[in-house]
C-alpha positions as CSV (number, residue, x, y, z in Angstrom):
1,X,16.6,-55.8,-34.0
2,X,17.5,-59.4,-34.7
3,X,14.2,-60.8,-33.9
4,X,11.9,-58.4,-35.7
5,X,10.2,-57.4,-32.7
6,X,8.5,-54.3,-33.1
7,X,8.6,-51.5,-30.4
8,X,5.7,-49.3,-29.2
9,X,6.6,-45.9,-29.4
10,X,4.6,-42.6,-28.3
11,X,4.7,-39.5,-30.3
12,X,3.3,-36.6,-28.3
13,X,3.6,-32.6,-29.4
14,X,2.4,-29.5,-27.9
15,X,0.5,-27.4,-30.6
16,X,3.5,-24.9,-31.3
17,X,5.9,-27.8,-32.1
18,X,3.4,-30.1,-34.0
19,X,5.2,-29.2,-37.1
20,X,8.4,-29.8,-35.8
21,X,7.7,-33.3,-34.9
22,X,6.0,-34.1,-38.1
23,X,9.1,-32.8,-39.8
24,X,11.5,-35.3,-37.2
25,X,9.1,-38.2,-38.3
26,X,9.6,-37.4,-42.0
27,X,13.4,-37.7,-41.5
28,X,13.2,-40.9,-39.1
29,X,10.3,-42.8,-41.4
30,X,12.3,-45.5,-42.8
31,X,13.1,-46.3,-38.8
32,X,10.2,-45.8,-37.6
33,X,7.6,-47.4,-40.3
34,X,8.2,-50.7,-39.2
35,X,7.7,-49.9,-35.4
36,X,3.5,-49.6,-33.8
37,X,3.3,-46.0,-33.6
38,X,0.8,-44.3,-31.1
39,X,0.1,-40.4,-31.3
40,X,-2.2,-38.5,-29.1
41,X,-5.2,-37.0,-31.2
42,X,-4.2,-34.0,-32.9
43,X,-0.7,-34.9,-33.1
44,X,-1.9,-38.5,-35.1
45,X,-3.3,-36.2,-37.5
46,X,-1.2,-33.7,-38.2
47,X,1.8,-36.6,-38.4
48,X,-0.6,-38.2,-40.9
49,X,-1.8,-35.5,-42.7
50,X,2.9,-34.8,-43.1
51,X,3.5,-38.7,-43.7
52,X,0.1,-40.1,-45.0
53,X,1.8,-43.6,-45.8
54,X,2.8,-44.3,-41.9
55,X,0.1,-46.3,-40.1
56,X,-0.2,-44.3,-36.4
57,X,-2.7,-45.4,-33.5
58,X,-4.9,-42.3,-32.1
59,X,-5.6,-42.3,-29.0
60,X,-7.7,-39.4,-27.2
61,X,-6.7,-35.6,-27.6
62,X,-4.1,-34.9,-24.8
63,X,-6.0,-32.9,-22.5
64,X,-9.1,-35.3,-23.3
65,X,-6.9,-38.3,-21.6
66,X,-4.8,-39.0,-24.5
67,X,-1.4,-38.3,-22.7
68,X,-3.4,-40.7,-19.7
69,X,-3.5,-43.6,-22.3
70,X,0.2,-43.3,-23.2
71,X,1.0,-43.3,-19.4
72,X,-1.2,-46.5,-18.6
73,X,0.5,-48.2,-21.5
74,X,3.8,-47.2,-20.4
75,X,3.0,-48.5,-16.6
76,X,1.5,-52.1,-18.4
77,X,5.1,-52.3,-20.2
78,X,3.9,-51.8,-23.7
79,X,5.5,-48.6,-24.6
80,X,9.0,-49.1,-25.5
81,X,10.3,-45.3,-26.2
82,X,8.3,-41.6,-25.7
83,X,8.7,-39.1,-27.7
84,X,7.1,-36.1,-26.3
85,X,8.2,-32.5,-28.0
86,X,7.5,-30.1,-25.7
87,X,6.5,-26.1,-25.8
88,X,8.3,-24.4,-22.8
89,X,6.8,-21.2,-23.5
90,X,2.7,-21.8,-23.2
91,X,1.0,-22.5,-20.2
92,X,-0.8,-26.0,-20.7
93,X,-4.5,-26.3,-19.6
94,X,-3.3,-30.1,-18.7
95,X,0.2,-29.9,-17.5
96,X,-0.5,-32.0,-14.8
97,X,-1.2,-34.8,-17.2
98,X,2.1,-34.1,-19.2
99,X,4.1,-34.6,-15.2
100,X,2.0,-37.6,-15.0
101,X,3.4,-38.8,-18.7
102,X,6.9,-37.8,-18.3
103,X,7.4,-39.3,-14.2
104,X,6.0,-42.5,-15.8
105,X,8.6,-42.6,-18.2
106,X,11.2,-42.0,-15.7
107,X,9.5,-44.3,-13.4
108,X,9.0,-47.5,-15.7
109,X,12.8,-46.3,-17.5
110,X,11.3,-45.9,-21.1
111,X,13.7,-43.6,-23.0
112,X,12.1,-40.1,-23.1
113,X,13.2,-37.3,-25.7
114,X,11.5,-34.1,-25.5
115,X,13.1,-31.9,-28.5
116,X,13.9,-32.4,-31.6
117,X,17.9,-32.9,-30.4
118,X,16.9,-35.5,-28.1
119,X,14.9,-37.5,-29.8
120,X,17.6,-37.6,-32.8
121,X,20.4,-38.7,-30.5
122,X,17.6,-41.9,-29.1
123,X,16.7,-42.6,-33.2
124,X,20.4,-42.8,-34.3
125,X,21.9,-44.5,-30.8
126,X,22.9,-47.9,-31.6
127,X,20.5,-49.3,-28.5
128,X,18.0,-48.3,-30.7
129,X,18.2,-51.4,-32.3
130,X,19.5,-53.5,-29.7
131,X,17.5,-56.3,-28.3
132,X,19.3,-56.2,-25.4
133,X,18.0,-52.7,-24.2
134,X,14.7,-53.3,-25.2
135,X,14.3,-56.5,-23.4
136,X,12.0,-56.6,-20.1
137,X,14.7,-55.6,-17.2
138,X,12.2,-56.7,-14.2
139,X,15.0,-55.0,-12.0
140,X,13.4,-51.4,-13.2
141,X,10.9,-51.3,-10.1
142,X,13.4,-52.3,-7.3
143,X,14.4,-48.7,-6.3
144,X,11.2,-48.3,-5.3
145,X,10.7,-51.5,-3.3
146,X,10.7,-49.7,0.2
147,X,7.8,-47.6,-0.8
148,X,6.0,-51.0,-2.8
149,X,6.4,-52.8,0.6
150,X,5.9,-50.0,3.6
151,X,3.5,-50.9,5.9
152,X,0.7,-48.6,6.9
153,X,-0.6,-47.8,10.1
């Protein structure tokens, strides 16, 4: 990015695929070490325990309202990308918090990759570094003007 700006970026993994991502961040750390990295409880430490020279945020454990504080942060504008790698194969005791997470996402625009070949094709897509997307677009939240401005009864 030409101004140095630093993004904000979530790193979220269900148990099964905790490896997986620390292995993705191992690949992607010279692009992501210079970017604010925020991790949901036990994904910050296993991704520190795999990378122990990459400085990552904790918030809560996911089901404890980790996946919560990603979403608020994503719905104040100070998450830039989600990177959320997901098991499709266990039930999740707080799946409703990971629809929560990943509506947000879709809500607010904030790129969203949920495997390993997702979030590859986000690291290495030239928008990436572009100031341009990254920039505040305040245009994301007029789709849902009519429901904003509905009058109730």
């Amino acid at each position: 990015m030409s101004d140095g700006r630093k993004l904000n970026i979530g790193l979220v993994a269900h148990d099964a695929v905790k490896p997986e991502l620390a292995h993705w961040v191992k690949t992607h750390l010279e692009k992501l070490a210079p970017h604010a990295l925020f991790a949901t409880g036990t994904t910050a430490r296993v991704l520190k325990e795999a990378n122990p020279s990459l400085n990552i945020q904790a918030m809560k454990s996911g089901p404890l309202g980790g996946d919560q504080q990603l979403g608020g942060m994503i719905a104040d504008g100070k998450l830039q990308m989600l990177v959320f790698f997901q098991d499709p194969m266990t039930p999740q005791p707080h799946d409703v918090d990971v629809k929560a997470l990943i509506r947000l996402s879709t809500v607010y625009d904030v790129p969203l990759a949920c495997n390993r070949a997702s979030a590859d094709f986000l690291i290495m897509s030239p928008l990436f570094n572009s100031d341009e997307h990254h920039n505040a677009r305040p245009d994301r939240l007029d789709r849902f003007r009519s429901y904003t401005d509905r009058k109730l009864s």
